[in-house]
N, C-alpha and C positions, 0 to 999 in steps of 0.2 A: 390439262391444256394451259399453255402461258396465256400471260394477261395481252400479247400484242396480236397472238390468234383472234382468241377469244375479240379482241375488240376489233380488227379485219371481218373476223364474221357479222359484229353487228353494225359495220359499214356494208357490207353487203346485204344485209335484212332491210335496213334503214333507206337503199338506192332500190330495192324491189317494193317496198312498202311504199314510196313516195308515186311509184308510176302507177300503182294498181288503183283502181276503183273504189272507193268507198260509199257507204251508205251516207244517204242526209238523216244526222241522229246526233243525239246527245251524248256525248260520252265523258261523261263527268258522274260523277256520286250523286246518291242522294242531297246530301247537305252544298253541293256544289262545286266541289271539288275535281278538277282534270284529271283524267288518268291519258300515261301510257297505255301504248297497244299492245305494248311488251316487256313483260323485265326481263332482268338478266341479273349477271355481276355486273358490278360497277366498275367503269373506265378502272383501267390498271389493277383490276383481281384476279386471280389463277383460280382456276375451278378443275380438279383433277376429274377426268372422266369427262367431262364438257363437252366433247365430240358426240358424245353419246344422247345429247340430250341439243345441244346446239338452238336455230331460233326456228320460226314457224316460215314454211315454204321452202325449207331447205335439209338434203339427205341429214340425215334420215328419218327424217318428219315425225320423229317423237313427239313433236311442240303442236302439229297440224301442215296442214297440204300447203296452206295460202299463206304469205307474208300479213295477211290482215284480218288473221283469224275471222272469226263472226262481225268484224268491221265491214266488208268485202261485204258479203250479206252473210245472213242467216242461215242454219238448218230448215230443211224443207216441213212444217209439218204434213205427215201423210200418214192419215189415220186409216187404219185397215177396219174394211165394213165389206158387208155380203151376208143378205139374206133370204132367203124366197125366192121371188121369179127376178128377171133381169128388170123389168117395171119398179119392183117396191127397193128393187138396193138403187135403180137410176136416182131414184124420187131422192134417199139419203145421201148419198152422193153430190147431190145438185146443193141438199141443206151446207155438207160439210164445205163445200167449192163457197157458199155465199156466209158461212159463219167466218170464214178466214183460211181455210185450208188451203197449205200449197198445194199437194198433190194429192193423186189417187192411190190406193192399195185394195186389191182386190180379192176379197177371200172368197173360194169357191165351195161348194156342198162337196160332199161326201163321194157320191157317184162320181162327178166330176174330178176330182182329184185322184180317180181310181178308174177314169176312160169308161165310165159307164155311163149308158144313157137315163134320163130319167125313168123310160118304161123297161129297163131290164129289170128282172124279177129280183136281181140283188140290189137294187136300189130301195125296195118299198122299206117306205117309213123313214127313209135319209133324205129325202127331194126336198133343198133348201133349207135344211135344219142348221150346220153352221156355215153356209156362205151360200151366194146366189147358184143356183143351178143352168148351165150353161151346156146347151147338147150342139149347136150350129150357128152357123155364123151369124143367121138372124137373131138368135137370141143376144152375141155378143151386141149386134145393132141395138137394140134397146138400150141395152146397160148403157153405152156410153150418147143413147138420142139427147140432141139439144147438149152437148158437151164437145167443142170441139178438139179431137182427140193432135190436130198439130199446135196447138196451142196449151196443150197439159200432159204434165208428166206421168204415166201410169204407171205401177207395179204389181206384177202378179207372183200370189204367189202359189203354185203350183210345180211339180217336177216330172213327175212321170206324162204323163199326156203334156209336159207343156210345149215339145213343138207346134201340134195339130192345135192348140187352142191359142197359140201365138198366131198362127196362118189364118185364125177365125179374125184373131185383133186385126191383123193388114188388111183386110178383107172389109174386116168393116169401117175400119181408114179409107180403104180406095173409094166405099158405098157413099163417103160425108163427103168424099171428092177431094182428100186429103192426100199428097205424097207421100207413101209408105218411107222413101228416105230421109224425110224432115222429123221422121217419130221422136221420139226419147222418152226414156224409161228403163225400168228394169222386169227381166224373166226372172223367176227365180233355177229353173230347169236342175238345179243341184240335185243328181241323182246318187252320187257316193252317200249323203247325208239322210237318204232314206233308207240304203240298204245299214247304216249306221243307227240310226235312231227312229226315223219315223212312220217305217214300213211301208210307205207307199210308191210302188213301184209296178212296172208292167210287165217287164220282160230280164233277162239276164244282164249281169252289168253290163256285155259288149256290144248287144245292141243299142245298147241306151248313151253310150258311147260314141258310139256310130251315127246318131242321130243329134247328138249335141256336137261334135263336130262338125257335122253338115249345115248345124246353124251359125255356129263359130263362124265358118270361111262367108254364108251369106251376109249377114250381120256385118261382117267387118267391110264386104262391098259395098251393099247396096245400104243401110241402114247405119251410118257411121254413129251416129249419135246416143244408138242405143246398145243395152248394153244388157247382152245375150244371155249373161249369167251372174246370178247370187248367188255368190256364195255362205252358206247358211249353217251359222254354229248354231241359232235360236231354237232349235228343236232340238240340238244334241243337249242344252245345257238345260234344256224344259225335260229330258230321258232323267237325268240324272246327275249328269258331268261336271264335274269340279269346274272352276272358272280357269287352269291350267288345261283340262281337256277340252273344254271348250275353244279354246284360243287353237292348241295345238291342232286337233281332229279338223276343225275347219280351214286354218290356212294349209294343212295338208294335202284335202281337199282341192284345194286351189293351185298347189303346187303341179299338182295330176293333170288338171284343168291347162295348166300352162305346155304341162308335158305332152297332152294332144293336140294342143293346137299347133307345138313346134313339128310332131310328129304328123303333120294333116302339111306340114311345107308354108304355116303363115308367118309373118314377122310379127315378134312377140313385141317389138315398138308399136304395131300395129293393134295386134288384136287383145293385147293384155291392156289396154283402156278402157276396153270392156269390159272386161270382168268387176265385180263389186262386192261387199257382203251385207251379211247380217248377222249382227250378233244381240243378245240377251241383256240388259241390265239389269243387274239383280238386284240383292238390296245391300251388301255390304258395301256399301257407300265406298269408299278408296281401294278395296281391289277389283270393281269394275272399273275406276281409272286409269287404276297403271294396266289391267288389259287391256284396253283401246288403246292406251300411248306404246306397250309392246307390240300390238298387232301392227300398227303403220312402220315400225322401226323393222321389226323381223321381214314383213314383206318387201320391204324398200330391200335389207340387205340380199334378200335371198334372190332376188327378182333382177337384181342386177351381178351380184357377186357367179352366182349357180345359173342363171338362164338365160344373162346377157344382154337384159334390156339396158340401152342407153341414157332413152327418154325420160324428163322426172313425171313424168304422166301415167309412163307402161309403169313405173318407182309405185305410184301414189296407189293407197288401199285405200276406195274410199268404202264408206258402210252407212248400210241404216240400221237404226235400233229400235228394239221393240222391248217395251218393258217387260217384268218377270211375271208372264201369266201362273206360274208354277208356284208364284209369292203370295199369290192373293188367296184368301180365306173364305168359306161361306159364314165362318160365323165372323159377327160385328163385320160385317162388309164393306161398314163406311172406313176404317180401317183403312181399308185398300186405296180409298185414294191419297192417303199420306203416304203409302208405301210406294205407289206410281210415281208420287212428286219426288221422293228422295232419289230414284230409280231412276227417272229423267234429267235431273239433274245431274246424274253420274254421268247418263250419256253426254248430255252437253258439256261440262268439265273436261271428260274425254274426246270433244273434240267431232262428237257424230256429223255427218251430211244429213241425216232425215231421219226423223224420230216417231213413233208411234206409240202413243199412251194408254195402257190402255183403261177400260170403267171399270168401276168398281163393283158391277155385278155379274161379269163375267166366269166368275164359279159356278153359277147358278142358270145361265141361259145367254144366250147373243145379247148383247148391248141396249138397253132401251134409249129412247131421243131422249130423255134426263139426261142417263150414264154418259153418251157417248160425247154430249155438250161440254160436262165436267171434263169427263180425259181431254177433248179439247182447248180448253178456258185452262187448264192445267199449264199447256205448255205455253201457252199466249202470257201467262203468267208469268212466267220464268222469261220470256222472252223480251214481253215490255218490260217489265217492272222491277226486277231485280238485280239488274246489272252484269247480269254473266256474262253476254255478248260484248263486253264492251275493251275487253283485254284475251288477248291471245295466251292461250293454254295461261290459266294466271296458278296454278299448281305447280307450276315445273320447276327445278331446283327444290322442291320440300323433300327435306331428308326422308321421311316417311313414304313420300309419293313416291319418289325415283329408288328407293329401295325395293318398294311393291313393283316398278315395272322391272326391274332389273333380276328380281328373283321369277318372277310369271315366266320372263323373257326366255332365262336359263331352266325351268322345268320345261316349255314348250319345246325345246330344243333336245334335251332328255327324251321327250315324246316321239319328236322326230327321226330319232337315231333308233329305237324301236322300229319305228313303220319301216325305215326304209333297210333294216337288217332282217326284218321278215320278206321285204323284197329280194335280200341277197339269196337268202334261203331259198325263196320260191323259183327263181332263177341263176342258179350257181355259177355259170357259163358266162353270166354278165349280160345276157342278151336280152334284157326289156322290150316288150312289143310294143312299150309308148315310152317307159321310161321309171328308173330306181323310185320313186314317190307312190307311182299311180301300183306299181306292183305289189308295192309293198301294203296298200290299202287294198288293191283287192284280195291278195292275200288273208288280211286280216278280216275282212266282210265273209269270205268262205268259211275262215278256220272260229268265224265269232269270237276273235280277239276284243273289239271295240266294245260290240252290247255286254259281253262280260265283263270289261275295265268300266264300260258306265254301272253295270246292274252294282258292281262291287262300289262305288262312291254313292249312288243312289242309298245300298243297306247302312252305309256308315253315316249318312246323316239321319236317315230317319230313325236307328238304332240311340242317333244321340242329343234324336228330340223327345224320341220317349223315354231316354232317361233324364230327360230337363236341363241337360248341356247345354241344347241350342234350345231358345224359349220365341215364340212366337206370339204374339200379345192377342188374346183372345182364345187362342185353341189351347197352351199347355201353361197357363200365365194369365192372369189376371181376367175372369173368366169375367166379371157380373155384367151385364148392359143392360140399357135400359131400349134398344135399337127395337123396332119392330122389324113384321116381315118388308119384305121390298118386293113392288109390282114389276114383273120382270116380262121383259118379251116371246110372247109365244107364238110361235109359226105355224098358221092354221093347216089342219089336213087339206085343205081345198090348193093352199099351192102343188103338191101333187099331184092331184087330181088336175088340176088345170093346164098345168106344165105336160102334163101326158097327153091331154086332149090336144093342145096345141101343137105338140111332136108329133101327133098323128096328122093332122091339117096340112102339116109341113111337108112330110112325108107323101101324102097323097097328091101335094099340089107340085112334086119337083117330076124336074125328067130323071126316074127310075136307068133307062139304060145310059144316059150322060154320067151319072152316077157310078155305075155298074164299071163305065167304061174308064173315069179317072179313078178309080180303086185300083185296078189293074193296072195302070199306069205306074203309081205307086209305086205298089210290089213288083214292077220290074226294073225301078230305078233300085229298090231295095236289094236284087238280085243282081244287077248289073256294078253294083259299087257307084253310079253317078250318085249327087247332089240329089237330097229327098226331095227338099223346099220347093222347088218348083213345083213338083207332081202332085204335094200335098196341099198346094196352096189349089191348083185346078180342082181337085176333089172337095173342097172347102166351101170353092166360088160355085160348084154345084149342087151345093147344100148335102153332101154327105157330114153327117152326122159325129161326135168325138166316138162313142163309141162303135161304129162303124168304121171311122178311122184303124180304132184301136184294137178291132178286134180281127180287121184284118193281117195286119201286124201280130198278135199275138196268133196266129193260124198260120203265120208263115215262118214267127221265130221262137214260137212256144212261148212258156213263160215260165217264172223266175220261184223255188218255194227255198224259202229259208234252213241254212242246217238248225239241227235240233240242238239245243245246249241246255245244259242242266247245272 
């Protein structure tokens, strides 16, 4: 790019950066020194390829979304916690809301993430073990009692059940006497990424399709703020997946995601602001940068070039991250929180919207109020005290960096041409019934394309830790410590037990045939092709239960078992 470009652009940076909003903060060095909000080249330098990397708040947002980076404000902290009954994770919740926490992330138990109720017989022994247990709307009431849910951002993460236990959130928004359209937060409802890595799923992909489209089109009416889908590489790259498949597999994902909401008749100006993700930060420090600075650049181009968005809004990926659970260690544990910090720091470097850190005993059991204060105080660290927030993307232009995104960028791309040629395959005629991405993914979820390109990077690195290639300080690498055991969080059997007792309370005290009767209601929007969300939300508002929900659903569309790969 010439130097008179180049410098036009950073008149255009310099006239959006002056109108927008900044924080009241220091932005100078330690020793006291001013910084820029942004570098660049210097008036009158040619920078070939500069297009490609350009300045922040502008296509194709290599640099960041906003002309004032973390000026503007901050990354959200949102620590993910869930344990026990919806009582003992409200209680931590409330801690992390008054330690400094922006937002919420909400991890649910086992059952729950699998539409079963606490007293179904495949539950015992999972009730509340890693996240809160949630069967009906009044439990959702607890979790968020004394928190007002139009005044904070929530995130769940959950896929398979997470329409009916989004219907539990509105539900208990409308019970605080909150406008379910004033919400904001994120679903994560990404179902390609379980039939891809984390196997939790209810039914075939096409109903689970069917039913995030149904959210898609409500969402985008009634609920503009929130934002119906995360999309989730953070489990694919916990399977196994390279930081190249990870990036790839998920914006994939997303691409599909765009393909049915164009195929459901909404405007993708519209309803592609919704969409969001989440990815992984690992521990190689600079190529989880240039994969966040490739993930905004590749979605910007695809999103507008391939599917027409306009808007730099429908352009923008934004993401939260969540550090590399897959990194940390049981042995020397305290380890793990330098591994978190450097982790966190990648995300911020790259540019994240909302970060989650996580403790350092998380090998070992859920999070204790130690651990989870530390992963806290971790990112408050990086956020007051070290200066990161005070220059926008301050990596960009490093020959190293922008080589790492420019190589991710072109194997993600390589990925891509894959999926969507197995798409061609699986439909030769050209006739996609949502569209070339989403075929081509399911495609590959059938034929076990994916779990075997992850199971195969998964053997190569562990192949070449036990040959000492890759060393990890503490398991294959400098063994001796002098750490003791660590007191770690245990979740009594009495939460199940008590969680049961109270499903039955609840059960006994509802009206049975009002119940009976929005069930049915359901399954005949489910049969007729209308919009679920209404008839799920009545079934919700009269305390039918997730796995009632969900088992009606699965009696009406069967359900989903894996091919066999070897």
């Amino acid at each position: 790019m010439d130097a008179d470009a180049i410098d036009e652009g950073r008149r255009r940076w310099q006239a959006r950066y002056d109108k927008a909003r900044k924080r009241e903060a220091d932005f100078s060095t330690l020793s006291g020194d001013e910084l820029e909000p942004v570098y660049g080249p210097r008036p009158g330098d040619t920078y070939d390829g500069f297009e490609r990397i350009g300045w922040p708040g502008e296509y194709p947002f290599t640099r960041g979304l906003y002309p004032t980076g973390y000026r503007g404000r901050t990354w959200t902290i949102r620590q993910f916690a869930g344990f026990g009954n919806a009582r003992q994770t409200n209680e931590r919740y409330k801690t992390i809301l008054r330690n400094g926490g922006g937002g919420l992330s909400v991890a649910f138990d086992m059952p729950t993430l699998m539409g079963r109720d606490s007293d179904d017989g495949r539950s015992l022994g999972e009730v509340g073990h890693c996240g809160v247990a949630i069967d009906s709307a009044a439990d959702m009431e607890v979790l968020f009692d004394g928190i007002p849910l139009g005044d904070v951002t929530t995130s769940m993460t959950i896929s398979g059940p997470a329409v009916p236990v989004f219907c539990m959130y509105l539900v208990a928004a409308e019970r605080q006497g909150v406008d379910p359209g004033v919400l904001n937060g994120t679903l994560q409802t990404d179902i390609f990424k379980e039939y891809i890595a984390q196997k939790e799923w209810l039914f075939q992909p096409e109903q689970h399709l069917r039913l995030i489209g149904d959210l898609m089109e409500h969402c985008a009416s009634a609920i503009p703020a929130y934002k119906p889908l995360s999309v989730s590489g953070y489990h694919i790259r916990e399977a196994g997946a390279t930081a190249a498949q990870e990036l790839a597999y998920t914006l994939a994902d997303g691409f599909g995601y765009v393909e049915l909401g164009l195929a459901r008749g909404l405007d993708v100006d519209v309803f592609a602001p919704g969409l969001s993700f989440f990815f992984d930060a690992h521990v190689d420090f600079f190529e989880e940068i240039a994969k966040f600075r490739a993930a905004r650049r590749i979605w910007a181009r695809w999103l507008r070039d391939v599917y027409g968005a306009k808007s730099d809004k429908a352009q923008w990926l934004r993401f939260h991250t969540q550090t590399a659970g897959v990194s940390l260690t049981a042995q020397q544990p305290y380890n793990n929180v330098v591994r978190t910090a450097v982790e966190a720091l990648a995300a911020v470097l790259g540019g994240t919207n909302s970060l989650h850190t996580n403790a350092l005993d998380e090998t070992l059991a859920l999070p204790s109020e130690q651990a989870a204060e530390i992963a806290l105080r971790t990112q408050q660290v990086l956020m007051e005290e070290t200066g990161v927030a005070n220059v926008a993307d301050p990596l960009g232009g490093s020959w190293f960096v922008e080589q790492l995104t420019d190589r991710i960028e072109a194997d993600a791309e390589k990925i891509f041409e894959q999926i969507v040629e197995r798409g061609r395959r699986a439909h030769p005629d050209g006739l996609h019934p949502v569209g070339p991405v989403t075929s081509g993914i399911l495609r590959g979820i059938e034929d076990g394309w994916f779990t075997g390109e992850i199971a195969e990077s998964a053997f190569t690195y562990q192949r070449a830790l036990e040959k000492g290639d890759k060393r990890v300080v503490g398991v294959n690498v400098h063994h001796g410590s002098v750490t003791g055991d660590l007191e770690i969080l245990r979740v009594s059997h009495e939460v199940e037990r008590d969680q049961v007792a109270l499903l039955g309370e609840r059960r006994a005290a509802r009206d049975g045939a009002k119940v009976s009767a929005a069930l049915e209601a359901m399954l005949a929007a489910a049969r007729d092709g209308s919009n679920m969300i209404p008839s799920m939300l009545d079934a919700v508002r009269a305390e039918a239960t997730l796995g009632e929900i969900c088992d009606a659903l699965r009696e009406e569309w069967g359900t989903y078992t894996e091919p066999p790969g070897f």
